[in-house]
N, C-alpha and C positions, 0 to 999 in steps of 0.2 A: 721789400714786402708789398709795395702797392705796385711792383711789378708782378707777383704772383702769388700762388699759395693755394691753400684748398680748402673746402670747409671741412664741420665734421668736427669741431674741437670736445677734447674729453667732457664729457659731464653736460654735454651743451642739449640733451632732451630730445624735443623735436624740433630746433633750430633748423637742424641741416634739410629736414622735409619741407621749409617754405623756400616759395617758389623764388624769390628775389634774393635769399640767402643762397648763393650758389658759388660755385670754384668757378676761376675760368680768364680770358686773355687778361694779359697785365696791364697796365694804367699808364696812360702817356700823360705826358707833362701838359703843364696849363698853355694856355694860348698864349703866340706874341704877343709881350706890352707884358706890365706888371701888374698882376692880379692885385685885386682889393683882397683881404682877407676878414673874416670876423672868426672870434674864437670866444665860445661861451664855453663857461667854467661851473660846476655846480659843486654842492658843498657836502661833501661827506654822502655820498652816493656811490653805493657801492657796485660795480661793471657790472649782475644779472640782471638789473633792473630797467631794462628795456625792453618794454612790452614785444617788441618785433619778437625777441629771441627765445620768448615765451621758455622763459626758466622760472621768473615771477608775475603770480597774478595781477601785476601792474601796469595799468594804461596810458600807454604813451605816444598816442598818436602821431605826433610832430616828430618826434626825436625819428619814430620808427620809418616815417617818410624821409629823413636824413639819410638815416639807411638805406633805405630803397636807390637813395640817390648815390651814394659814394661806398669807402671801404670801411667794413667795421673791420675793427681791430681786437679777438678776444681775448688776449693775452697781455693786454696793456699793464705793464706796473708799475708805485711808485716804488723806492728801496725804501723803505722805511720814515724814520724820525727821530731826531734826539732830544725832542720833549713830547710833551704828552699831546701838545696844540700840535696836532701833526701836520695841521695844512698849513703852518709855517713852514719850514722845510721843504713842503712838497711843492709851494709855491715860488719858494726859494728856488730849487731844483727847475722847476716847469720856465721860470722866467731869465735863468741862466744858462739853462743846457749843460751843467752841472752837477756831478753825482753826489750825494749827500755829505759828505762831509765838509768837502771844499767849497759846496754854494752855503752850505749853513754860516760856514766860516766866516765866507766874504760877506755875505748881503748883512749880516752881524755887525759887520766891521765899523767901528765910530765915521763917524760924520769927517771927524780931521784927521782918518789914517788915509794919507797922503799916497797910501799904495792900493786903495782898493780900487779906484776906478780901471790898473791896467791887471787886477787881479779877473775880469771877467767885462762883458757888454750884456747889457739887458736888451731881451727879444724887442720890446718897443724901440729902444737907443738905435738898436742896430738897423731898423729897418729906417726909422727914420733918418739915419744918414743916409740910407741911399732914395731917399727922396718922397717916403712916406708921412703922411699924414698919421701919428700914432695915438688914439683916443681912448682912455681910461675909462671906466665906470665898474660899479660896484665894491666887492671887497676885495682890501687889498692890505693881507696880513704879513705883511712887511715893514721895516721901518720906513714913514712916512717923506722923508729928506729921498727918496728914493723914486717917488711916481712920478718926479717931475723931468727925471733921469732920463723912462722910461715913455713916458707919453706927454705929448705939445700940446694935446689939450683934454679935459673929460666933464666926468658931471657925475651925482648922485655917489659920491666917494666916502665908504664906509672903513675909516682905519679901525680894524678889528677884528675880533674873532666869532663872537659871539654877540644877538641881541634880541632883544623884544621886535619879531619879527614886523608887528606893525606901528613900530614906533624908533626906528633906526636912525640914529643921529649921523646924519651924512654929510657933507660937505661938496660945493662948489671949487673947479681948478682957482688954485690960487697961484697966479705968474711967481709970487716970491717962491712958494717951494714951502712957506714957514706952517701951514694948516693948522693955524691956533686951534683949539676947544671953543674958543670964544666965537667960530664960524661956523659951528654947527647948528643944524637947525632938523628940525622930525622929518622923515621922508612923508609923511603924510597919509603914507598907504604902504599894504603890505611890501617887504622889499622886494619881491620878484618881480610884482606889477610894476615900481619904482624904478627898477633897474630896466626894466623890458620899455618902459615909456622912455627913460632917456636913450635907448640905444636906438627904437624907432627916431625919437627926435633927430636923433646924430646921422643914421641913414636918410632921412628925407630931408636933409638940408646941402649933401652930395651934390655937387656939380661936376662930379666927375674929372675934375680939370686936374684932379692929384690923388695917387692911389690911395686906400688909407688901408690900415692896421684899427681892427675897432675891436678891444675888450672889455668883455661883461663879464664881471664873475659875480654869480649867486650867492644868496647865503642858505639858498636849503638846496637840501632838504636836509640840511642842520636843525638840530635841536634851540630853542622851544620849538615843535612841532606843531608849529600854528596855522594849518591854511586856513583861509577864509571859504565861506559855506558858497556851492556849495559838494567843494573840496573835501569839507573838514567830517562829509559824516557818509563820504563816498564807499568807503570798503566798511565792511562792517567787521570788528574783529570777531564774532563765531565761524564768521565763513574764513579768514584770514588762516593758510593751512602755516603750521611751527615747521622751519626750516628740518633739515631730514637730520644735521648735526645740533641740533637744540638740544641742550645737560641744564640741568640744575645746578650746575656750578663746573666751574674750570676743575678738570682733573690736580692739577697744581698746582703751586705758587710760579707767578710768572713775571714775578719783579713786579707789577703792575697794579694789585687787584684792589685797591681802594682808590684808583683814579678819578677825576669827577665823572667821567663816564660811567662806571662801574657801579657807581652810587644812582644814577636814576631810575634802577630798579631793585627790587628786594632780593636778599639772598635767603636759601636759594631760587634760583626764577621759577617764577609760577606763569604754565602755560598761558591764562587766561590774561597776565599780564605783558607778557611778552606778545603776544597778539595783538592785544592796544597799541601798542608802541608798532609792530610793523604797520597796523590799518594807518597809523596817525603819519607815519614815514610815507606810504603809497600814498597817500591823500598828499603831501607836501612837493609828490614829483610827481604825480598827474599838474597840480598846482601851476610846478614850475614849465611844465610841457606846454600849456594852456601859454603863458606867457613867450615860451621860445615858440611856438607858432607865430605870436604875430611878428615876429623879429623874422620868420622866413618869408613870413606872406610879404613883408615890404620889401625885401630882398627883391624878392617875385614880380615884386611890383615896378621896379626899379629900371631903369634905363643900361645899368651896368649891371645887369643879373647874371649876365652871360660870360660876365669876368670875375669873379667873387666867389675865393676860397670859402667855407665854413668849417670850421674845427668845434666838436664838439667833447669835451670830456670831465672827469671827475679828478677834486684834488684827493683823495682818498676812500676807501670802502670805510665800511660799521660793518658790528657783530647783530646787535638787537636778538641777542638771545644764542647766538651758534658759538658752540664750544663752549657756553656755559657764561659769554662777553657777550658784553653790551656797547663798548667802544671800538676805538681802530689803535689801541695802544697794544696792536701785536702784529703777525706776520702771516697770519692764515691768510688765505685768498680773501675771504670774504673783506679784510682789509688792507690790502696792501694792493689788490687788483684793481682798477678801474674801466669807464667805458670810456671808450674813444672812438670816434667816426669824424672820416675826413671825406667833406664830398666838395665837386665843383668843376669846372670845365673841361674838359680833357681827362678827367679824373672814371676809372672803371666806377659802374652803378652796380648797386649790390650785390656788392663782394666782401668776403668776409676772410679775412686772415689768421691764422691761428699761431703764428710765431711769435715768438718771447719778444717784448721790447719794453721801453719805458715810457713812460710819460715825457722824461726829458727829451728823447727822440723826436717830439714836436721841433722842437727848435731847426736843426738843421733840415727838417723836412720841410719847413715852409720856406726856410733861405733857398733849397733846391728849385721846388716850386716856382716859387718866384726871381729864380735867375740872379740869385745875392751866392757872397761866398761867405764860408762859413767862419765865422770868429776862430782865430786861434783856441781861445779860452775856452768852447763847447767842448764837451766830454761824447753829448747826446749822437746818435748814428743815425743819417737819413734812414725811414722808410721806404722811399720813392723803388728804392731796388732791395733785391737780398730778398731771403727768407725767413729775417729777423735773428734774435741773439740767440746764440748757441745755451746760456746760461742769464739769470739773472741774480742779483743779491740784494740780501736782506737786514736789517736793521734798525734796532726799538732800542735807543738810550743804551745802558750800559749790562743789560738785561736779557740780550736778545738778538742773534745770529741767526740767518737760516743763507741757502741758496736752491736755488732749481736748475737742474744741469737734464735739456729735456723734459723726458715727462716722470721724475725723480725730485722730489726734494727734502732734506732736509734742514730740521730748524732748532738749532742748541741755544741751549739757556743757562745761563749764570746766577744763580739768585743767591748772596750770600757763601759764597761759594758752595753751594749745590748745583750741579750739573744736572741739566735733561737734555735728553736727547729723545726726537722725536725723527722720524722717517717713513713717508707718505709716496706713494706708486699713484703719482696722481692720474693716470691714467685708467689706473683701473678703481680709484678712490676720490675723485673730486672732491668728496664732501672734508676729506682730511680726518677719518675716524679710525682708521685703522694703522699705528705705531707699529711699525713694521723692522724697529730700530735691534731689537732684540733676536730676531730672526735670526740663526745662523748663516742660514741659506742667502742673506742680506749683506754677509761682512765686508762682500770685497764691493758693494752697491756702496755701502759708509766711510771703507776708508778713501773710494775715489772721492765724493763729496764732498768729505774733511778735507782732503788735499785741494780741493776746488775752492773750498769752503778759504782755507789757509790765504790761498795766492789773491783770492778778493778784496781779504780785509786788508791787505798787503798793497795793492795795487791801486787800492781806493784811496790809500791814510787814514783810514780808522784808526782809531784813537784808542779802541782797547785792545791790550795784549791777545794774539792769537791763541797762547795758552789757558784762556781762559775758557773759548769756545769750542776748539777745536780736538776732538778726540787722539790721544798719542801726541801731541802736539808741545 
């Protein structure tokens, strides 16, 4: 995929009329020697929200000059989640090169099961055998006996999911590995500025003499939705327009509907409310953009700028009102998709991909990259070539199947044994509102699926019976 592709992706607006969003020659590899790499992570950000791509009224300056610079990716996804914390998993998934089940599994796995370290290699572990520097920071919603696995050294390390954005109990690398509670201490300052000052500090103390692997992961524009001003009163919610799929309430039961997500607005959603909620969202990733600026300006700044991957992407979307959801404890686009942009030396400049892939597919895209071979244990498929996945699948707990075969997808549901089936022509329906599952003229579109749908959960080891999901099945 970062050999070719085109623009022009479904639903994508007036993406394809700017002038740096364009098709065109493929991406050669990074320059002799091993590239630095930095990979920033944000937190429940859902792939439209990139000012460049002008699908939302959201300004994102920095992110949209990443763009300018390397390949976006539109079609990035995670597969789902088997709890409701869904950027566990995804994180899971992003940091094993693992498809959901088997990285939920392993990273799961006790501290003295004696088989998981040859059950998979963590993206830090692996590069730092072959001779990198791998630095932690931020959050890192995994079990904690695991960062030190993964990275040789960090800072401002938040084990968690959730917090009081300006008051984040973080922690310093501890050599043992053991990160008592008793080491914690307040970041002091909002967590993005927090996170972004220790990554500048970790880039400007660089001599270069050894490559490094540097990861920051955000915690917003995750909920409390706190930027500081003056972020916090930047979009105004009158002006803020309601998504084009915004319901007053989910059509269904979808296993899901009183998650804590679901609860931090009233049922059913009132326009005026759900406005708040995206102006207070847009304000938290302008916020975060203001902060990944200065992380590129020192990049920029840098003596080895000319060697230095950047990876940019999200561990999950939100609903904030579409489809009647307010979390990511489903499978529509608007949560299970994210953004992704890889730019850097040798790398094509704004280009934009529209082929199916995953988030896990970072993994072996950076081993390419960087002239490393790829773990047995990685599931994930280089970018670097191809025109991405012919299909992807999907996955919400014990409640929830879908797959995309093209520009087709369906997404069945299980609730108490009630069956729904939904099926979406996302090509000509991006927003996902038109249930196209009952259509005659659709049957032989659903039984291919189903059977797609069948060989996935099959081929994955998912854990629930395919009769449960899968129509005739």
């Amino acid at each position: 995929m970062l050999a070719g592709g085109a623009a022009g992706a479904p639903g994508a607006g007036d993406v394809s009329r700017r002038n740096f969003l364009r098709s065109g020659a493929g991406l050669a590899l990074a320059p002799a020697g091993k590239p630095n790499i930095v990979i920033l992570l944000s937190d429940d950000q859902r792939w439209s929200t990139i000012g460049a791509w002008g699908l939302e009224p959201v300004q994102t300056p920095n992110l949209d000059r990443l763009a300018r610079r390397g390949v976006s990716f539109d079609h990035a996804h995670i597969m789902g989640g088997d709890q409701g914390a869904v950027c566990v998993p995804s994180r899971a998934m992003f940091h094993t090169g693992q498809t959901l089940w088997r990285a939920s599994a392993n990273v799961q796995a006790r501290a003295s099961d004696t088989e998981a370290p040859r059950r998979y290699t963590l993206l830090g572990e692996h590069f730092r055998a072959h001779g990198y520097l791998a630095h932690g920071i931020g959050k890192w919603h995994n079990p904690p006996r695991l960062f030190n696995r993964a990275f040789s050294s960090g800072g401002a390390i938040f084990f968690g999911g959730m917090t009081d954005q300006f008051n984040a109990p973080v922690q310093e690398y501890d050599e043992s590995g053991e990160y008592s509670k008793s080491r914690q201490h307040s970041a002091g300052k909002h967590t993005s500025e927090a996170f972004a000052d220790a990554a500048v500090s970790f880039l400007k103390q660089r001599d270069g003499a050894k490559p490094f692997l540097l990861y920051t992961a955000f915690t917003s524009p995750h909920d409390p939705r706190t930027a500081p001003a003056p972020f916090s009163s930047m979009y105004s919610p009158d002006k803020v327009p309601l998504p084009r799929n915004f319901l007053p309430e989910h059509p269904f039961d979808n296993g899901e509907m009183k998650v804590r997500d679901e609860l931090l607005a009233s049922f059913p959603r009132k326009p005026e409310e759900i406005r708040k909620h995206i102006a207070d969202y847009y304000g938290m990733i302008s916020h975060l953009d203001a902060q990944i600026g200065r992380i590129l300006d020192t990049i920029d700044a840098s003596p080895w700028a000319s060697n230095t991957i950047v990876v940019f992407a999200g561990d999950n979307g939100l609903a904030l009102g579409q489809h009647g959801l307010m979390g990511k404890q489903n499978v529509y686009d608007h949560s299970v998709r994210v953004p992704l942009i890889v730019a850097g030396p040798g790398l094509a400049a704004g280009q934009r991909r529209t082929g199916l892939c995953y988030l896990l597919d970072v993994y072996p895209t950076l081993c390419e990259l960087a002239g490393l071979p790829v773990p047995p244990s990685v599931e994930g498929k280089s970018l670097v070539k191809g025109k991405g996945r012919e299909e992807v699948y999907y996955a919400y707990r014990n409640f929830q199947r879908g797959i995309r075969h093209n520009d087709w997808k369906l997404i069945s549901y299980n609730v108490s044994g009630q069956r729904t089936v939904q099926l979406f022509d996302m090509k000509n329906d991006p927003w996902e509102t038109v249930n196209l599952a009952d259509k005659p003229r659709q049957s032989g579109q659903l039984d291919s699926l189903n059977r797609r749908l069948r060989q996935k959960m099959e081929s994955t080891g998912d854990p629930a019976p395919a009769a449960g999901f899968v129509t005739g099945a």
